[in-house]
C-alpha positions in Angstrom: 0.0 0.0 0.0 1.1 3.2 -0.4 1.3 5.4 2.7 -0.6 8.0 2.9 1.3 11.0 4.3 3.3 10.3 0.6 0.0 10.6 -0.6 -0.9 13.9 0.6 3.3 15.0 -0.5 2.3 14.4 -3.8 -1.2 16.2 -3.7 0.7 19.4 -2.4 3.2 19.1 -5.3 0.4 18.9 -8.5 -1.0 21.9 -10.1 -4.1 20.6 -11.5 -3.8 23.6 -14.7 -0.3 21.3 -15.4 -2.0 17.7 -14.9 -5.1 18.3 -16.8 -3.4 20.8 -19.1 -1.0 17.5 -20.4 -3.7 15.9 -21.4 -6.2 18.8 -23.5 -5.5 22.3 -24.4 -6.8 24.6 -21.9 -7.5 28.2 -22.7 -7.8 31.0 -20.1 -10.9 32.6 -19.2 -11.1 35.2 -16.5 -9.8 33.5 -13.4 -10.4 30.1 -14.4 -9.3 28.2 -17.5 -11.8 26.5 -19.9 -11.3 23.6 -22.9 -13.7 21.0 -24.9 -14.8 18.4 -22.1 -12.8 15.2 -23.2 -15.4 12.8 -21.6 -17.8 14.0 -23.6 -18.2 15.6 -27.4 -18.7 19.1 -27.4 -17.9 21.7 -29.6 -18.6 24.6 -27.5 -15.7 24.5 -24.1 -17.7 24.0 -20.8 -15.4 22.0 -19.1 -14.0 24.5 -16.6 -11.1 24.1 -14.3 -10.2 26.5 -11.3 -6.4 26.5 -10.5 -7.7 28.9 -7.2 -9.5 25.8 -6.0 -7.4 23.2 -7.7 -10.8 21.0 -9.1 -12.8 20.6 -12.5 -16.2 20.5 -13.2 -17.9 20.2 -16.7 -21.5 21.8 -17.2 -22.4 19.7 -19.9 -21.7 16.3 -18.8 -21.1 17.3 -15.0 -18.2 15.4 -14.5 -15.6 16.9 -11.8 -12.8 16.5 -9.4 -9.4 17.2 -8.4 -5.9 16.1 -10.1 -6.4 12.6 -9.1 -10.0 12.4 -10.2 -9.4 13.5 -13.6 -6.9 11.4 -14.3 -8.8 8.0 -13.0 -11.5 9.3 -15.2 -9.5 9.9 -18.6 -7.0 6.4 -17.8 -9.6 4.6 -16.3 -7.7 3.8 -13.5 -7.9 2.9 -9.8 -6.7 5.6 -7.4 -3.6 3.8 -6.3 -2.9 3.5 -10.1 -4.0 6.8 -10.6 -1.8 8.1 -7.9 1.3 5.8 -9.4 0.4 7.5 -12.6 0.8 11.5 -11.5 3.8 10.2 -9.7 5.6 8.6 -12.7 4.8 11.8 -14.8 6.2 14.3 -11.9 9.4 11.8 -11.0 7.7 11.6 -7.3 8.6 8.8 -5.0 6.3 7.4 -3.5 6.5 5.3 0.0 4.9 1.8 0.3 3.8 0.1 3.4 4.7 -3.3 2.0 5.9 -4.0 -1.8 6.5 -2.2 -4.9 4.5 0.2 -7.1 4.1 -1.5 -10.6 5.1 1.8 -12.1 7.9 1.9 -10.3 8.8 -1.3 -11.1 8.2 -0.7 -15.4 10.5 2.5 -14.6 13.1 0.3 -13.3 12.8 -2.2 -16.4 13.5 0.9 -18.9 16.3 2.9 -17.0 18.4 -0.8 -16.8 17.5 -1.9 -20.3 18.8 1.6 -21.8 21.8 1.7 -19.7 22.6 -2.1 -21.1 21.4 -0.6 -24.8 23.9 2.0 -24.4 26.6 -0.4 -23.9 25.8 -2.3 -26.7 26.0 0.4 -29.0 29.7 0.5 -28.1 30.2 -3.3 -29.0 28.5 -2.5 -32.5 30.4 -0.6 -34.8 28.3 -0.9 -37.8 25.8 0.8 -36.1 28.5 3.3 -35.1 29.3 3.7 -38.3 25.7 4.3 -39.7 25.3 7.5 -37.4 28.4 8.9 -38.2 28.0 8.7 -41.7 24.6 10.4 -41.2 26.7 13.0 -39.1 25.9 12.4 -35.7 28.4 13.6 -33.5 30.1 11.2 -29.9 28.4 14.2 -28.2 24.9 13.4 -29.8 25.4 9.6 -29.3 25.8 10.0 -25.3 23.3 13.3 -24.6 20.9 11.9 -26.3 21.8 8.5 -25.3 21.7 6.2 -28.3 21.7 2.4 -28.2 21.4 -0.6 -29.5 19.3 -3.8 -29.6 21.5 -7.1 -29.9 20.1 -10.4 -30.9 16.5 -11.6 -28.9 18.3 -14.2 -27.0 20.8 -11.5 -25.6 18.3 -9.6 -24.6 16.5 -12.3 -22.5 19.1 -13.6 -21.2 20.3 -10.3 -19.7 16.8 -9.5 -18.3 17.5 -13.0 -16.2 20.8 -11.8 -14.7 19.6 -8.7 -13.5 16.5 -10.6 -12.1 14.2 -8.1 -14.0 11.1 -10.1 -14.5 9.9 -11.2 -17.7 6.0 -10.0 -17.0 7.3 -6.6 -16.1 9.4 -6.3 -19.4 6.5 -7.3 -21.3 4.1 -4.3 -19.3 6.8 -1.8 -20.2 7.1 -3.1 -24.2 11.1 -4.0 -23.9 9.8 -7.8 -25.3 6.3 -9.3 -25.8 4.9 -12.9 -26.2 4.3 -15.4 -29.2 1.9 -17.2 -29.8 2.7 -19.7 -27.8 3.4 -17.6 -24.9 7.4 -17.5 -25.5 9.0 -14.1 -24.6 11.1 -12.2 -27.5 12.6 -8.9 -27.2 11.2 -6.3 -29.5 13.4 -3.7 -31.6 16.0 -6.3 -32.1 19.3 -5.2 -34.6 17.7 -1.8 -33.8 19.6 1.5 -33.0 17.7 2.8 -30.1 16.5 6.5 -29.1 15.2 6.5 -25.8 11.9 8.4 -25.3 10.9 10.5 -22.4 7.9 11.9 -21.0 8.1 15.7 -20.9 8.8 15.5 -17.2 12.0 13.6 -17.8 10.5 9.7 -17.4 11.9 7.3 -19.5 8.9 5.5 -21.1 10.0 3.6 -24.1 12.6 3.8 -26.9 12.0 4.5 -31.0 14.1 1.9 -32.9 16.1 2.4 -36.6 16.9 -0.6 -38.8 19.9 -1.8 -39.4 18.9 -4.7 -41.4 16.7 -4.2 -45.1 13.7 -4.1 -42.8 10.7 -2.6 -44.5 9.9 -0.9 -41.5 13.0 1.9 -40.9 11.9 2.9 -37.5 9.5 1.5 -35.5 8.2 2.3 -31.6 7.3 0.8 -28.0 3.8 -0.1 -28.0 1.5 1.5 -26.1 2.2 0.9 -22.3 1.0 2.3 -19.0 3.7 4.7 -19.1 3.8 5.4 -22.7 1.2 6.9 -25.0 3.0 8.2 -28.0 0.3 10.6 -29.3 0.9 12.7 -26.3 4.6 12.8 -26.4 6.8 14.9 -28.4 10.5 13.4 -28.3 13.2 15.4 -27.3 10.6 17.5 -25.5 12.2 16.9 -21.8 15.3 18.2 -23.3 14.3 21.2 -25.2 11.5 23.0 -22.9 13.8 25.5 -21.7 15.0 26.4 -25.0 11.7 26.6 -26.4 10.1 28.7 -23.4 13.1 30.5 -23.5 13.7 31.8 -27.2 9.5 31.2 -28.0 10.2 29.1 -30.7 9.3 25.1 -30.5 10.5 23.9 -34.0 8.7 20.0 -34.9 10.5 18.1 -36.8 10.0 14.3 -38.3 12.3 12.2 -36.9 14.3 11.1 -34.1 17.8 11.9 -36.5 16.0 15.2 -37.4 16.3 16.4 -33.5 19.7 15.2 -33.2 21.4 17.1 -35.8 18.9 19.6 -34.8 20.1 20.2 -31.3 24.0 19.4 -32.7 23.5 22.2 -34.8 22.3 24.5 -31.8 18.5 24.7 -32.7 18.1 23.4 -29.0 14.0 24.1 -29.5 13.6 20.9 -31.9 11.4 17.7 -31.3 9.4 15.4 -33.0 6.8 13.3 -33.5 6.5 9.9 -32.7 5.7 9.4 -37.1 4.9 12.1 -39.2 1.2 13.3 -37.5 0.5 16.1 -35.2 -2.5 15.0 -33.4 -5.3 17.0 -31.2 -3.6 14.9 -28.3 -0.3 16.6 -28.6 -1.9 20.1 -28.0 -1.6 21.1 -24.7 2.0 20.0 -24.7 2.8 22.8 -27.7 1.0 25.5 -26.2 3.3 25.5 -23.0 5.0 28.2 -22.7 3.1 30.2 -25.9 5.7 29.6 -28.0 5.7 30.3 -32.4 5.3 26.8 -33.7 8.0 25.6 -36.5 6.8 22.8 -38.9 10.1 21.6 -40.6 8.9 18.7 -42.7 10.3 16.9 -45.7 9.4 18.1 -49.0 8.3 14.6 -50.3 4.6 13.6 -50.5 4.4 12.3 -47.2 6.2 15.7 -45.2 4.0 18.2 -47.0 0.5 16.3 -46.6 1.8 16.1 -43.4 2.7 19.7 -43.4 -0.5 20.8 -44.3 -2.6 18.9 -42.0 -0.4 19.7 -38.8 -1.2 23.3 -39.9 -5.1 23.1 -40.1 -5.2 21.9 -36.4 -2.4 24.5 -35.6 -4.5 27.3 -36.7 -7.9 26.0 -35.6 -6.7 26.0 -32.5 -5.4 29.2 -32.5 -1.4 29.1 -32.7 1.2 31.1 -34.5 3.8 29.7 -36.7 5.4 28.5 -39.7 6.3 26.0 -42.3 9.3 25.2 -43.5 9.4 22.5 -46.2 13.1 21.2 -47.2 13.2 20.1 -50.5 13.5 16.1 -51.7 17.3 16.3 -51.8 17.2 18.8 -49.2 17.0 16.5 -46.2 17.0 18.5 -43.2 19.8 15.9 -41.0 21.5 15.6 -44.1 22.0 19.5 -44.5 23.1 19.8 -40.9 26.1 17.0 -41.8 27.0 19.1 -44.6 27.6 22.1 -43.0 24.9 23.7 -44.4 23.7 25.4 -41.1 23.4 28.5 -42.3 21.2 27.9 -45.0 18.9 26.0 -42.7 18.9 28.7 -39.9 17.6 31.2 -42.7 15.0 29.0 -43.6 13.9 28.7 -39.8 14.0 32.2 -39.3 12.1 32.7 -42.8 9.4 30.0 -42.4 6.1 30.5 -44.5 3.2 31.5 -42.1 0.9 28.6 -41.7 -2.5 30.1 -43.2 -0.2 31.3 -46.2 1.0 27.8 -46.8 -2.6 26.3 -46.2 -3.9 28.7 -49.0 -1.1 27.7 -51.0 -2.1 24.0 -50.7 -5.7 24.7 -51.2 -4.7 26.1 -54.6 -2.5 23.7 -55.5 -5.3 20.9 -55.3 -7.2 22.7 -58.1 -6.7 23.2 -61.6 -7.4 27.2 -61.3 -7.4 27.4 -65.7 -10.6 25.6 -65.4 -13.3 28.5 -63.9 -15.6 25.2 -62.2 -12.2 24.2 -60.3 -11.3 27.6 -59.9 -14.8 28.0 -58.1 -14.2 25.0 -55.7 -10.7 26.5 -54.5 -12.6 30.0 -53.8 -15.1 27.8 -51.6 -12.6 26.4 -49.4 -10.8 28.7 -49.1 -13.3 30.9 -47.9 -14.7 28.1 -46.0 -11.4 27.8 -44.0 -10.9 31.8 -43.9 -14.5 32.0 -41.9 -13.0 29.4 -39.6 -10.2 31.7 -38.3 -10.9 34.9 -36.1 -12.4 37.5 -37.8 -9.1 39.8 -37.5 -7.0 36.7 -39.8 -9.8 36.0 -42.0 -9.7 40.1 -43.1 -6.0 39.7 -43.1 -5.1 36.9 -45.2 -8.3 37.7 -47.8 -5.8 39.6 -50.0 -3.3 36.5 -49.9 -6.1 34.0 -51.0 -7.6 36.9 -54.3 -3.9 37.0 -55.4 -3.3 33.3 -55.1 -6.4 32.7 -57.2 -6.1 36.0 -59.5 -9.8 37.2 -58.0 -11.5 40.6 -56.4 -11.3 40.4 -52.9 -14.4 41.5 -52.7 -15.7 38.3 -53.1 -14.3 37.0 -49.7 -16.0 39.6 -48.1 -19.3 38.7 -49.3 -20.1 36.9 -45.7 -23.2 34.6 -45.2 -24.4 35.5 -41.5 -25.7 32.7 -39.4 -27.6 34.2 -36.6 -26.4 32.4 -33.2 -28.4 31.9 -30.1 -26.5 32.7 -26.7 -28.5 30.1 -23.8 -28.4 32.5 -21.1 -29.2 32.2 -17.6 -32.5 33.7 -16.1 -31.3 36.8 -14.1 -33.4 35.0 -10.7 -31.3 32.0 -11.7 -28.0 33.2 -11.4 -29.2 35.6 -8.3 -29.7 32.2 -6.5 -26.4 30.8 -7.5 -24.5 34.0 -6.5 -25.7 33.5 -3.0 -25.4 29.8 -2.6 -21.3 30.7 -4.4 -21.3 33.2 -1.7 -22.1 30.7 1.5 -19.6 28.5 -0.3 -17.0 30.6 0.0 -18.1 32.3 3.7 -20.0 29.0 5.2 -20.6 31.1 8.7 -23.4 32.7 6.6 -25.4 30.1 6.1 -27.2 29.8 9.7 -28.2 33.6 8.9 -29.5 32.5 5.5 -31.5 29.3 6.0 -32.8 31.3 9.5 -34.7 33.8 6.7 -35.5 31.5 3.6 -36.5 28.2 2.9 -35.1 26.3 0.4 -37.6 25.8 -2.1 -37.5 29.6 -2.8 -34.3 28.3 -4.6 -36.5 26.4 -7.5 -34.6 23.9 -9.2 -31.7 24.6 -7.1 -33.2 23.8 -3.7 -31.2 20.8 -4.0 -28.4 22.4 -4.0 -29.2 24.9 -1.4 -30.0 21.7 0.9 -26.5 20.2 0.2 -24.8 23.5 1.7 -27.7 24.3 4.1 -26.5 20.8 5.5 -22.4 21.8 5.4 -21.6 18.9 3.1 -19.2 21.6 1.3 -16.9 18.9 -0.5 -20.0 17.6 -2.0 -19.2 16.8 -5.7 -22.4 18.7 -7.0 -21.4 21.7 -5.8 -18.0 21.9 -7.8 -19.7 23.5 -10.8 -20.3 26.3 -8.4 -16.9 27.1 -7.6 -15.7 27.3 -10.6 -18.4 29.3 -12.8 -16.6 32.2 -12.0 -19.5 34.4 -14.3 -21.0 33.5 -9.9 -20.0 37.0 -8.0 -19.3 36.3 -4.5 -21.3 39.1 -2.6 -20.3 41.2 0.6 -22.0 40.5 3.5 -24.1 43.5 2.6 -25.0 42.8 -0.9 -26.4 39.6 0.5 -28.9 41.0 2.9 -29.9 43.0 0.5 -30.1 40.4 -2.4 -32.2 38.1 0.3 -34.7 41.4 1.2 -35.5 41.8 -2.8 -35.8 37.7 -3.5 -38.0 37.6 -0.1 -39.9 40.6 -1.6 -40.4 39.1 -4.9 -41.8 36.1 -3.2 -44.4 38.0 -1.1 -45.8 39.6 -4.0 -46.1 36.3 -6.0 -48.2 35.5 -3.0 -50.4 38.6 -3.0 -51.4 37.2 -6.4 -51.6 33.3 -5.6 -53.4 34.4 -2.6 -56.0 37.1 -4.8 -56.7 33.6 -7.2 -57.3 31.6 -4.5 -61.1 31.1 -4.2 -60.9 27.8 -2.5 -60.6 30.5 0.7 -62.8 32.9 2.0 -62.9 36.6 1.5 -62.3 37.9 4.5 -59.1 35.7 5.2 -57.7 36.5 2.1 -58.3 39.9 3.1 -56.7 39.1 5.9 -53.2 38.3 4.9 -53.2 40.6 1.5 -53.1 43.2 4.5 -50.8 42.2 6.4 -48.4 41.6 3.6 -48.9 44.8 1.8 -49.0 46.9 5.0 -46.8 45.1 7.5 -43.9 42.8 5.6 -43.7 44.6 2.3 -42.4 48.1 4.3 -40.0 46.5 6.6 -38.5 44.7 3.6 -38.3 48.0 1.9 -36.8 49.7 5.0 -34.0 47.6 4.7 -35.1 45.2 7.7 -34.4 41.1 7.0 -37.7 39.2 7.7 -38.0 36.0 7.4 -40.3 34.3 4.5 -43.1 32.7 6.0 -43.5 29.6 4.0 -47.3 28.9 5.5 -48.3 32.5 4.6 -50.4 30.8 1.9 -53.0 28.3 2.8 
């Protein structure tokens, strides 16, 4: 078991806008910060999260929680897993009671399997030879900590003198099982390129050929610790470069990042293949930095080039593309000395709704007018997708690509929208209740004055605080809808004296339609509202809402 006082060490050390913002893009808003719920589909963000209060709450799905919650939820783990997991992404260790955490024990698999990789490159000088001939420097090899995978039997038989179980090696990918349940290493007669979480974990290692494999490079499957469409390698080492200088240059390869970083462009990484996925997000924003795209200039780099840049600008980053032409290969370039060149082309890289204009075009035959059309259409389908400022911006770019007024981009079809918003007694009611949250020695005064049903389809709610069960999940999306003022203890009395009065006169009426009692009772207790409650209320005097005014 894990002890708990390490639990609570770890609690204190998380920033849930860091946890959850490794997993989804989270945009500010006000105080709090907001993002597309990824438990649910939405297309409008209501999945809020409060780094004042450290929790989450979604008001579409109603989903919320702390650090720990959200990642159980989005791993579907258990919380001792979930716990192992934050602590394997934030290099915590954790105390046990008895045993070891299987994270920790994967972790251990991985850091003794690249140290013995490591060595092995040594023993191979073919391999050697292969990265020196592609440049790669004796610096290179040992920063970035290049290996080698020897023969399968190797391989097992070193996991058995270490005593590094065979189960555990298959959980963290280093071999996997037949079909008849025999154990064989993975990546074998591979050069290795250990991968790292952005925290600094090892998780798993990318693999290059050395044999006529049809597959040049090939990765760890997907473990506990290692989900390569949320890791960007070479990440751990080049944060403070990129956070640094504002630049995060993405590259294809594992090679591209080494000659990358050997050349001194210290803000390169890659993808784990050619795709920049939705996934990979929140780990490119950090920091804010101007994203790089330096792909290959075959088929394969530029398709890839142009996709990576339609979710770069729908999601609202700045950047580039730089595209290096078929005998232009950027690792190649570096090992010819031809840094310079590439550092112009870095520093001159074609902004990414240019280049996604450009590729638009290029799709169409623009001689024939029909085509012609079709490239106008999506491109000024893709310009209404940007902000309105960009879309005004780059209209000139997209007439001169396809030789057109630009008045014709500004010919805008308006869809009329419908804001939902709150009633203005709805949103009253959840400013008070937000208000007892925060200052809980209010609530006595409160409940003494109003019952809850004044609160509608929130007297539920109301009960939950009116009981002091503050922690009570259903109240999360209360503290962090920060739209909710938090009143002064003034601005409460008054708020309750005009939501008391409000509620008197609905009674005046009720009471006026109620013919199931007799006149002069009615009489009666119109009266006494109208000439007794209703001008202490407007004096400014608290009284209390008699719930069995009305028979």
């Amino acid at each position: 078991m894990i002890e708990q006082s390490s639990i609570e060490s770890l609690k204190s050390t998380l920033d849930i806008i860091d946890v959850i913002g490794s997993f989804i893009e989270l945009k500010k808003a006000g105080a709090n910060y907001k993002a597309n719920c990824p438990f649910h589909g939405e297309k409008t963000p209501s999945f809020v999260v409060s780094p004042t209060k450290q929790i989450y709450h979604c008001f579409g799905c109603g989903v919320g929680g702390d650090s720990i919650k959200f990642i159980m939820e989005l791993e579907k783990l258990n919380y001792p897993e979930a716990i192992e997991k934050l602590a394997s992404m934030y290099n915590f260790s954790l105390s046990y009671t008895k045993g070891q955490s299987d994270y920790s024990e994967l972790s251990r698999v991985l850091k003794e399997i690249q140290k013995w990789y490591i060595k092995n490159l040594d023993l191979n000088q073919e391999s050697k030879n292969y990265l020196y001939n592609r440049g790669v420097s004796n610096g290179s090899i040992e920063e970035f900590e290049i290996g080698f995978v020897p023969q399968s039997s190797a391989v097992l038989q070193f996991l058995n003198q270490q005593v590094l179980p065979l189960a555990k090696a298959n959980d963290a990918g280093v071999i996997a099982l037949d079909d008849n349940s025999n154990p064989y290493a993975r990546l074998v007669n591979r050069i290795t390129f250990p991968i790292y979480s952005s925290n600094g974990s090892i998780v798993g290692f990318g693999g290059r050929t050395t044999t006529n494999h049809p597959a040049k490079y090939i990765n760890s499957p997907q473990t506990k610790l290692f989900n390569k469409s949320r890791i960007l390698y070479g990440y751990h080492r080049a944060k403070q470069t990129i956070y640094a200088n504002k630049r995060l240059i993405v590259c294809e390869g594992y090679l591209d990042v080494v000659m990358f970083h050997q050349a001194g462009f210290k803000e390169s990484v890659a993808t784990l293949g050619t795709a920049l996925t939705p996934e990979h997000l929140p780990l490119l924003k950090k920091g804010e930095p101007k994203i790089i795209l330096a792909y290959d200039g075959d088929k394969a780099g530029v398709n890839a080039a142009y996709k990576a840049s339609i979710l770069l600008t729908d999601n609202g980053f700045d950047g580039g593309v730089v595209i290096f032409g078929e005998d232009k290969d950027p690792a190649d370039m570096i090992a010819n000395g031809d840094i310079p060149e590439v550092d112009k082309m870095l520093r001159e890289p074609k902004p990414l709704i240019v280049f996604i204009l450009e590729k638009i075009a290029d799709s169409y035959n623009l001689q024939d007018p029909k085509s012609k059309e079709s490239a106008f259409l999506e491109m000024k389908k893709y310009l209404s997708s940007l902000s309105q400022i960009l879309s005004d911006s780059y209209i000139s770019v997209a007439s001169s690509i396809l030789g057109i007024s630009p008045n014709l981009f500004m010919q805008r079809t308006i869809t009329p929208t419908q804001k939902i918003m709150q009633h203005k007694d709805d949103i009253v009611q959840l400013c008070i209740m937000k208000t007892l949250l925060e200052n809980p020695n209010l609530i006595d005064s409160v409940i003494d004055v109003v019952p809850s049903y004044i609160f509608g389809g929130y007297s539920k709610l109301f009960d939950i605080i009116a009981k002091g069960d503050l922690s009570n999940p259903n109240l999360m999306g209360l503290l962090v809808d920060d739209t909710l003022q938090i009143m002064t203890q003034k601005e409460l009395k008054s708020t309750l004296i005009n939501l008391i009065l409000k509620e008197y006169l609905i009674d005046i009426k009720k009471i006026t339609n109620n013919h199931s009692i007799d006149y002069k009772t009615r009489s009666f207790m119109i009266r006494k509202i109208r000439t007794d409650i209703i001008p202490r209320l407007k004096k400014g005097e608290l009284v209390t809402y008699e719930s069995n005014i009305v028979i």
